[in-house]
N, C-alpha and C positions, 0 to 999 in steps of 0.2 A: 843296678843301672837300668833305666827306662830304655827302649829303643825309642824314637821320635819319629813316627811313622805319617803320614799324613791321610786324612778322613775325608771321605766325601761329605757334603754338608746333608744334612737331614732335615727328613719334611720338616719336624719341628722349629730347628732353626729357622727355615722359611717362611714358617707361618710368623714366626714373631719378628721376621723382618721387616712384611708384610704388614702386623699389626703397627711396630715402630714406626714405617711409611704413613700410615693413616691420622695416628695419633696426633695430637696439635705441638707445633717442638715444643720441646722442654717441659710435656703434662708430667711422664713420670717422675722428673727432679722437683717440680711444685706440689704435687701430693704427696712424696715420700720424705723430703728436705723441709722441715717445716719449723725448727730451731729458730726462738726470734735471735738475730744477730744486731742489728740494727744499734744496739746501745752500747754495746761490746765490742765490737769489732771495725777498723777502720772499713769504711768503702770509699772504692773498691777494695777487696782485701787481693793483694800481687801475691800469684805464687810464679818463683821462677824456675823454670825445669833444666834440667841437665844435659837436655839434647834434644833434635826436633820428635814434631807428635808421631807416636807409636804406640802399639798394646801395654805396654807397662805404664802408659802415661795415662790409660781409661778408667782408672778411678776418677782420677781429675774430672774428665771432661762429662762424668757420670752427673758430678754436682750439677753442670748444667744443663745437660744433655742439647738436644738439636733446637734451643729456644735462644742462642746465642749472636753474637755479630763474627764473623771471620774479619781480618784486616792484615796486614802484613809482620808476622811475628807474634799475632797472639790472638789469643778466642776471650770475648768475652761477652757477661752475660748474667741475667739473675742468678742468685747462688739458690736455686728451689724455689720457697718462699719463705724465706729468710728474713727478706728486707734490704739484703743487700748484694749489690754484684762481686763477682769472682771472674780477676785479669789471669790471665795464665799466659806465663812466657816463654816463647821458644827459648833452647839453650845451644849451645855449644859456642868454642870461645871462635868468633870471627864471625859467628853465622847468623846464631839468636842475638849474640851478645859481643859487645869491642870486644878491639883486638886485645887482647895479653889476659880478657875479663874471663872470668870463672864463675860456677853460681856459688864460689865459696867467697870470691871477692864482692859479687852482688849484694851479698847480703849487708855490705858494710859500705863499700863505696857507688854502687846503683847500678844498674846498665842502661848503660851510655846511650844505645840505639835506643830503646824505650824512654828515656829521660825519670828514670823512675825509681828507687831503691826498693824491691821487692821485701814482703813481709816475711816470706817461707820460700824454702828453694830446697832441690834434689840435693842431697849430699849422698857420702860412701864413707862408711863407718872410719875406713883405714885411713882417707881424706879428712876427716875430721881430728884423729888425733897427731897428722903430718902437721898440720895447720892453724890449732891449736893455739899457738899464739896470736898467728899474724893476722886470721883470719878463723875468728873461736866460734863455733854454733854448736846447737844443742838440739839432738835430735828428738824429735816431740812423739814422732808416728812413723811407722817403717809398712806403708802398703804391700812391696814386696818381702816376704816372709824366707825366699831364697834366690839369691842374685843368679841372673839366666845368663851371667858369661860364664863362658867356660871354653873346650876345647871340642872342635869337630873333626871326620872325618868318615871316608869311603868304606860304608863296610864292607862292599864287597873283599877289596883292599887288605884291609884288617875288623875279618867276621869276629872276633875272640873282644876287641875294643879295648880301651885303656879308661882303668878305676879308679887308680892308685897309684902313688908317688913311685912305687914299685914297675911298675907297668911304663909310668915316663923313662924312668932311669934304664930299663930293659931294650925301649925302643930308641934312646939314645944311643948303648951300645949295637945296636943292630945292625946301626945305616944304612935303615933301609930308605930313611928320608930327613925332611927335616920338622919343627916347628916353629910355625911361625906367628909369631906375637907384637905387639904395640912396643917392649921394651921389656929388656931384662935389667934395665936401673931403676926398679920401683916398682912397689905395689907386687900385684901376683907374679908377675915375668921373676923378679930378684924373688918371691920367695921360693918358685920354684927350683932356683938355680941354688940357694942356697938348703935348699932340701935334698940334695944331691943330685940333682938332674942336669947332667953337662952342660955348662956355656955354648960348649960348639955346636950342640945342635939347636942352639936357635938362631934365627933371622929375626933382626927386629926390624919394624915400618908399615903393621898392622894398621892398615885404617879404614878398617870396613870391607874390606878388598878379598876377595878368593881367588886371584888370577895365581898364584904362586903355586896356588893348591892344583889351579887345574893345568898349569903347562907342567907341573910335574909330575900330572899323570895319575894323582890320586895317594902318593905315595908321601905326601908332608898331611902334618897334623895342621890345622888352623885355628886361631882364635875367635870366639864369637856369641853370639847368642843361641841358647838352644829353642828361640820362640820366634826366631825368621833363618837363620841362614840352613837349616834342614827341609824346610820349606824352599827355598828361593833355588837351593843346590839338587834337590829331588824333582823340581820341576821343570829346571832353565840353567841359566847362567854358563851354559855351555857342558855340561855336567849333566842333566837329569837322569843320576842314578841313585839308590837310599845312601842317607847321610848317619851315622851317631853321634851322641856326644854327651858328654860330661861337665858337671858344672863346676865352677869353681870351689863350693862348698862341699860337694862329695869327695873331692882331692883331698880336702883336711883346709885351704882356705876359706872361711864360713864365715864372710863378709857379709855384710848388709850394705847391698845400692841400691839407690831408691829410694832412704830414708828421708822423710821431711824435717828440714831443722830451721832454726831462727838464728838469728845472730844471739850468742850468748848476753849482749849487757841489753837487747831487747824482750828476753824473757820474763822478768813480771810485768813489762808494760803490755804484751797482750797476752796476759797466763789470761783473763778473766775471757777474752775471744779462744783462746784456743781450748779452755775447760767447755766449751759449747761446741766449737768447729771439729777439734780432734774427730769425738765420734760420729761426729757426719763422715766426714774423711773414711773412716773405719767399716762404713756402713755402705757408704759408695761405692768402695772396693769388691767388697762382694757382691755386691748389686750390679755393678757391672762384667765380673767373670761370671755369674750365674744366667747373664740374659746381655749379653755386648753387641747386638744385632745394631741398636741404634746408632753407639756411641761407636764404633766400627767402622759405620758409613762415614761419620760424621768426621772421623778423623783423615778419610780417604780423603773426601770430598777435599777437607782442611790442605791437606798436601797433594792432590792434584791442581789445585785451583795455584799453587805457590806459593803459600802465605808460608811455609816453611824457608823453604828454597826452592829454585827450580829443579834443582836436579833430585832430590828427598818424594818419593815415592812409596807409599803402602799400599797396592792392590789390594781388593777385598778378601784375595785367598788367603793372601799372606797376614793382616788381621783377623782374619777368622781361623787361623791355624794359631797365631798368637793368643790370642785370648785362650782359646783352646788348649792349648799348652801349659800357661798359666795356670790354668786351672789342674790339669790331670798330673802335671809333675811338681805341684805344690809350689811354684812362684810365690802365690798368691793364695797362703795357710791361717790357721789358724798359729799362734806363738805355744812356747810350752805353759803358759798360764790357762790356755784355751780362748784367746783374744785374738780376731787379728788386727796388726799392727802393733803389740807389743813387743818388747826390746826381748831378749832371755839375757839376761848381764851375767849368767857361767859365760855365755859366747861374746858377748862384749867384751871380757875380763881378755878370756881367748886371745882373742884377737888385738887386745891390747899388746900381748905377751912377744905376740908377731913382728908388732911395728914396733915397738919400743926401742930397739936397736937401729932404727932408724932415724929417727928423730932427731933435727938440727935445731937451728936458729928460728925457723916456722912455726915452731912446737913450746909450748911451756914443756918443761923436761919433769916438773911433777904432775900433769898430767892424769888423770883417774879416770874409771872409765863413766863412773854416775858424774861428770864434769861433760859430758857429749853426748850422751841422751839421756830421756827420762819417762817414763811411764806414769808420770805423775798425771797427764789429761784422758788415759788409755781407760775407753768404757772396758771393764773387764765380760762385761754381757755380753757384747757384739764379737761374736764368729760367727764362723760358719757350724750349724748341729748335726749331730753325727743322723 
């Protein structure tokens, strides 16, 4: 288990923030992005995101870095020099996207506030085989390598922290507090519960929120990101004292969110864009946790100015700790092939094994897991070198 401690920024970073400022927008994405697209790939080509801009969403904005248009709901801009531009669209359902809209229903029926059917959009591995019927994609490229939800808390509180399912189950019978989560009917919440960890100690109505955690004093577990809310809770929020946490993949759920996927019956119409795009994709990732000074700014600017929402906020510390994080606790790896943004299908299979008992009317009931991603466009060259 990593502690998630928070860093003061270094001259280096400075100087390349520095250099970023100087540079003309978007020179690094036109000299490193240089892929012709143009005959290949729709333009603009729409990718629609999951939720508004943050650190896990700066590969994207890598491709075009600060040579873009801001507007309300989306950046966009030359994809490099490519040939052609790249829309990228706010998510979440009401916010980026109509009401009842999803980026899983985006990809087949459009969103609605954009007037646009996106080409690619965020998905979550365990969302993909839930939906599987009604709403089928295939995931193409998984930027992030390990999903940064997971569970936090005070270590003053609890210095020893929690690993393992063991560890839930122990601080369940404790009472010394509670956990509190989005829902124990799906997804992580129900697998936790059905991995033995008591119903009664969670509270579900998890929506980004830490107020639960702090009128009770330090003493409830909370749900979240390990690449802002150890940051925002170490610093502010009423709290600033050190936070840990755990990710969902370390517990034994070892999900992929994040993944980029297409609506499945649109897969050979742009397999010949995405056998070119993928490894940009691939490439931008690392490119931007290796040096995110620019794209950082750009996404602050992006949500201070409101093009998210008003209320969606990313301070520079708090993206500069993301990115940062990303990086040092492997968000953002290389795959077991030695790629990043390849799938590992043992952990696909996995995670199949998970959900499969859950699976309704939403789902095709046969189901496979090479039926919801594929490493077929995945440059095997592009990682990061040891």
């Amino acid at each position: 288990m990593k502690q998630f401690t928070l860093a003061l920024l270094g001259a280096a970073a400075i100087a390349s923030s520095a250099l970023a400022q100087q540079a003309e927008p978007g020179a690094f994405a036109k000299e490193h992005y240089t892929t012709p697209l143009a005959d290949v790939c729709p333009n603009p080509f729409i990718i629609q995101k999951d939720w508004l801009a943050q650190a896990e969403h700066g590969g994207l904005y890598q491709m075009i870095g600060t040579g873009g248009e801001m507007s309300s709901g989306q950046y966009t801009g030359p994809l490099g020099s490519t040939g052609i531009n790249l829309t990228i669209l706010e998510g979440g359902g009401g916010i980026g996207l109509g009401d009842g809209e999803t980026a899983y229903s985006a990809l087949h029926n459009g969103n609605s506030k954009a007037g646009v059917v996106p080409h690619m959009g965020f998905q979550e591995l365990d969302g993909a085989f839930i939906f599987s019927k009604r709403f089928p994609v295939v995931g193409v490229v998984t930027p992030l390598e390990k999903a940064p939800q997971g569970l936090w808390w005070d270590r003053g509180t609890y210095p020893e922290g929690f690993h393992s399912i063991d560890d839930l189950k122990a601080f369940a019978e404790s009472g010394k507090g509670m956990i509190y989560v989005s829902t124990i009917q799906r997804t992580f919440g129900l697998w936790l519960v059905e991995s033995g960890v008591s119903k009664d100690v969670f509270v579900e109505g998890y929506r980004g929120d830490g107020e639960n955690f702090v009128t009770n004093n330090g003493t409830w577990l909370n749900q979240g990101f390990i690449t802002s809310e150890p940051y925002k809770f170490s610093t502010g929020m009423n709290w600033n004292k050190p936070i840990d946490a755990v990710t969902v993949g370390e517990l034994g759920y070892d999900n992929y969110t994040g993944m980029l996927a297409v609506a499945s019956h649109r897969l050979e119409e742009l397999a010949p864009c995405l056998e070119k795009l993928v490894p940009i994709i691939q490439q931008a990732t690392i490119d931007y946790v290796n040096d995110p000074a620019e794209v950082n700014k750009l996404i602050f600017e992006f949500n201070e100015a409101g093009n998210a929402t008003s209320w969606w906020k990313t301070p520079m510390g708090m993206m500069e700790y993301g990115s940062k994080t990303m990086k040092e606790a492997g968000v953002v790896a290389n795959s077991t092939n030695g790629a990043v943004g390849a799938f590992d299908m043992d952990r696909v299979a996995k995670m199949h094994e998970i959900v499969k008992g859950w699976l309704d009317e939403r789902a095709n009931p046969d189901v496979k897991p090479e039926d919801v991603v594929t490493n077929r466009f995945i440059d095997p060259s592009i990682g990061f070198k040891n």
